[in-house]
N, C-alpha and C positions, 0 to 999 in steps of 0.2 A: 504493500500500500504506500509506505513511505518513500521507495523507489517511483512508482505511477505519479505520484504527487510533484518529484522535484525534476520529470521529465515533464509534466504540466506546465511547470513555473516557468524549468527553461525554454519553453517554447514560447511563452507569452512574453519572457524577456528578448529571444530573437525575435517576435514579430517586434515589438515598439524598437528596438536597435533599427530593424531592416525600415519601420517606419521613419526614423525619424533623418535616416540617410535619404531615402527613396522619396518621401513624401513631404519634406521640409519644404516650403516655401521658399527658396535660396533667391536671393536679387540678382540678375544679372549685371556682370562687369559693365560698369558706364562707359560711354561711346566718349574718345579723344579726339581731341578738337585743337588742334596750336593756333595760335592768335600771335602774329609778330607786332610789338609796339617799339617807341622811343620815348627817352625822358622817364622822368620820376612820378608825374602826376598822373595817378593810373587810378583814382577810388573808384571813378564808374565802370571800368574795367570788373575789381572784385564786387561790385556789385551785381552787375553782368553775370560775373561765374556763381554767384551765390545762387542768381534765381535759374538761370541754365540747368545749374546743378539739380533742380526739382523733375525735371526731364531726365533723368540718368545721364546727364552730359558731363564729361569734365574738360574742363577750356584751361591749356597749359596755355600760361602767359608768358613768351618770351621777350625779354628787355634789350633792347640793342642798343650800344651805344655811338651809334657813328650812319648819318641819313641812308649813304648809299647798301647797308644791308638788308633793311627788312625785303626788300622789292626781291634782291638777289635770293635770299632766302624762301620767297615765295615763288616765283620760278623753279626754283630748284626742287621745289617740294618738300623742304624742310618747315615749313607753317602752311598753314590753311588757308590763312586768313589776313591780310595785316590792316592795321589802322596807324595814320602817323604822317600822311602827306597833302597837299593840296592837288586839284586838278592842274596846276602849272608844271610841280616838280613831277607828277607821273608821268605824263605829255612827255615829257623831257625825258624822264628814262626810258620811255618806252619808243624814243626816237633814237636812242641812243644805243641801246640795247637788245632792243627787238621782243622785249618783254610780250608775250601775250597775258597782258593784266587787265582788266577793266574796274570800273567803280562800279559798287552795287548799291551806295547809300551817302547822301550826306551825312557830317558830325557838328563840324562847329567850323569858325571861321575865328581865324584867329591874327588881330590885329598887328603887324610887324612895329615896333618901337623906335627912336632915337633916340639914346642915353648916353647921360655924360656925367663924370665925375669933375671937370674941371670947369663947362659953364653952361646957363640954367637958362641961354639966348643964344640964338644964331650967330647974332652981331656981335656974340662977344670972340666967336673963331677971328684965330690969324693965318693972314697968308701964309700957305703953304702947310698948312695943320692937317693931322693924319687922323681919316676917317676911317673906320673899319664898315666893311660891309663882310657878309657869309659867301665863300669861296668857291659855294655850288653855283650852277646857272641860274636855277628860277628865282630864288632868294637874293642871290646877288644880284642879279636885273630887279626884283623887287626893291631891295634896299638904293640902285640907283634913283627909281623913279620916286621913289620918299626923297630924296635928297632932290629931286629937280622940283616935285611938288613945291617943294618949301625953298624954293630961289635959288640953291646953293651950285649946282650943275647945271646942265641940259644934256640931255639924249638923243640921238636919230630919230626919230618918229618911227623908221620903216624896221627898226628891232623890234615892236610892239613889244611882247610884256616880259621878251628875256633879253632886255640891253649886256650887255655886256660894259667892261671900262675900257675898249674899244670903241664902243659907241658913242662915247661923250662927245660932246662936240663945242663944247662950251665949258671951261673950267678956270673962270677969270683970276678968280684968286690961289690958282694950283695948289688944291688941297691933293696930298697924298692918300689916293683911295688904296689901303691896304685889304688886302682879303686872306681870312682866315677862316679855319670850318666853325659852324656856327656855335657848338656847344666851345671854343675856346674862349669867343671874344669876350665876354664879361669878365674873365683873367688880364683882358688888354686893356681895361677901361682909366685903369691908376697913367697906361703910358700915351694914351692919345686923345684927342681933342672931342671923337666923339665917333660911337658906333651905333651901327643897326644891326637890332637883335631881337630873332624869333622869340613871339611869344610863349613859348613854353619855353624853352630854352631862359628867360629871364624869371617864369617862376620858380623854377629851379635856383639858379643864382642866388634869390631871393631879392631881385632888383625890382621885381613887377611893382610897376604904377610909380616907377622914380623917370619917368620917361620925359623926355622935354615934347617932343609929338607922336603920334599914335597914326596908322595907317588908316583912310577915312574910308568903311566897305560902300564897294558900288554893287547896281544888280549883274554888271557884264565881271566883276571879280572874278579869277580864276584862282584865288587863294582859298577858298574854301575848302575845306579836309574830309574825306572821304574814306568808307570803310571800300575796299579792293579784296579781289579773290583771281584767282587762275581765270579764263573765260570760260574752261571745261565746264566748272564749278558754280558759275552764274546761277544756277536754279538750287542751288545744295540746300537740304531743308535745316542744317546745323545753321546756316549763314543768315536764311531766312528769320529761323527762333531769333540770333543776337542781333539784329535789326530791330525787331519787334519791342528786346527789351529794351534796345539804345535807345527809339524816338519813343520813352516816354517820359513821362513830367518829372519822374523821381528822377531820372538819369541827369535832364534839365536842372535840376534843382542842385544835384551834384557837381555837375562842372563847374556851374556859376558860382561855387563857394569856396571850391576847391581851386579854384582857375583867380581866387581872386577878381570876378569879372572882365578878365583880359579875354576868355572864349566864349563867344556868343552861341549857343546853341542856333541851329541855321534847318530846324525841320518843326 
């Protein structure tokens, strides 16, 4: 009897074993997702992955630090996804390199600056004073026509929106336009009269809003920033969800406090 009984047991204890292997509810492994970014100011980013993540998704965020990578990296297939440029600089790489990238969404628009440590006026530069502008193309054509806006150069007209300092055609009081990559120049700011520096780039610094002028947005701007994907990828429904969560009010609400109001939400 006592033999029948503890062959009993052990069966009822391999069924609940065999259950609870066999029959367990197990979650499957979440779906990976890379996301190439730049710069330090990333909160809507983890917000992003926080609510993603309710979809079984997990969004690696890769941090680059230097513009011409993330594009490279997404070509390559080493991210999925990148955020971090305007419709000028992509234009640009993608002439330059044959990238097949497209945009899938606006982000934000984000205003390029004039800063100086040594004067808080135009009129107060001297002839022959060194300006920094960013040493890429679109940027550095950006930061030309900031400086023609505001009297200090002039430009070709026929470069439209990627002058080069070739292009100048007018530089009366021969200011030294030096170029360096953008995330340096606020390092340069103790040795020159006066540079232009990408908005995130200066929240990082911690210079945002010590600017003497501010880039003023038009509807025809091509500096607006953009989430980009492969063009295979254009319809991917992972790209789709982080679209969804970026154009809403909380994401909006994030930049604008986190960005210090230098990025304008633009959807």
């Amino acid at each position: 009897m006592k033999k029948l009984i503890s062959i009993i047991l052990s069966l009822f204890i391999l069924i609940g074993f065999s259950a609870n292997i066999f029959g367990s509810d197990k979650k499957a492994a979440p779906i990976k997702y890379t996301v190439g970014l730049n710069g330090n100011v990333l909160k809507q980013w983890d917000y992003i992955k926080a609510e993603i993540a309710k979809d079984n998704i997990e969004l690696v965020l890769v941090v680059f630090d230097s513009y011409p990578l993330p594009n490279r990296a997404l070509a390559d297939k080493e991210v999925d996804l990148n955020a971090f440029q305007h419709y000028a600089y992509l234009n640009n790489e993608i002439k330059r390199f044959g990238y097949d990238i497209i945009p899938i969404a606006d982000t934000v628009y984000a205003p390029l600056g004039l800063y100086s440590q040594k004067i808080t006026s135009f009129d107060q530069l001297k002839d022959g004073d060194k300006i920094v502008i960013p040493d890429d193309t679109t940027n550095g054509g950006r930061a030309l026509i900031l400086l023609e806006a505001n009297g200090l150069i002039e430009v070709d007209d026929a470069a439209g929106w990627v002058p080069t300092v070739k292009n100048i055609t007018k530089n009366p009081h021969n200011y030294q336009i030096v170029e360096l990559e953008a995330v340096n120049i606020p390092g340069s700011l103790p040795e020159v009269a006066l540079a232009a520096v990408n908005s995130g780039v200066a929240v990082d610094a911690g210079i945002i809003g010590k600017h003497i002028v501010l880039e003023i947005a038009s509807k025809e701007n091509p500096y607006v920033n953009v989430i980009a994907v492969r063009r295979e990828d254009k319809d991917n429904e992972i790209a789709k969800k982080i679209i969804a969560i970026y154009h809403t009010d909380e994401v909006k609400k994030i930049i604008i406090e986190q960005s210090k109001g230098s990025q304008i939400p633009v959807w």
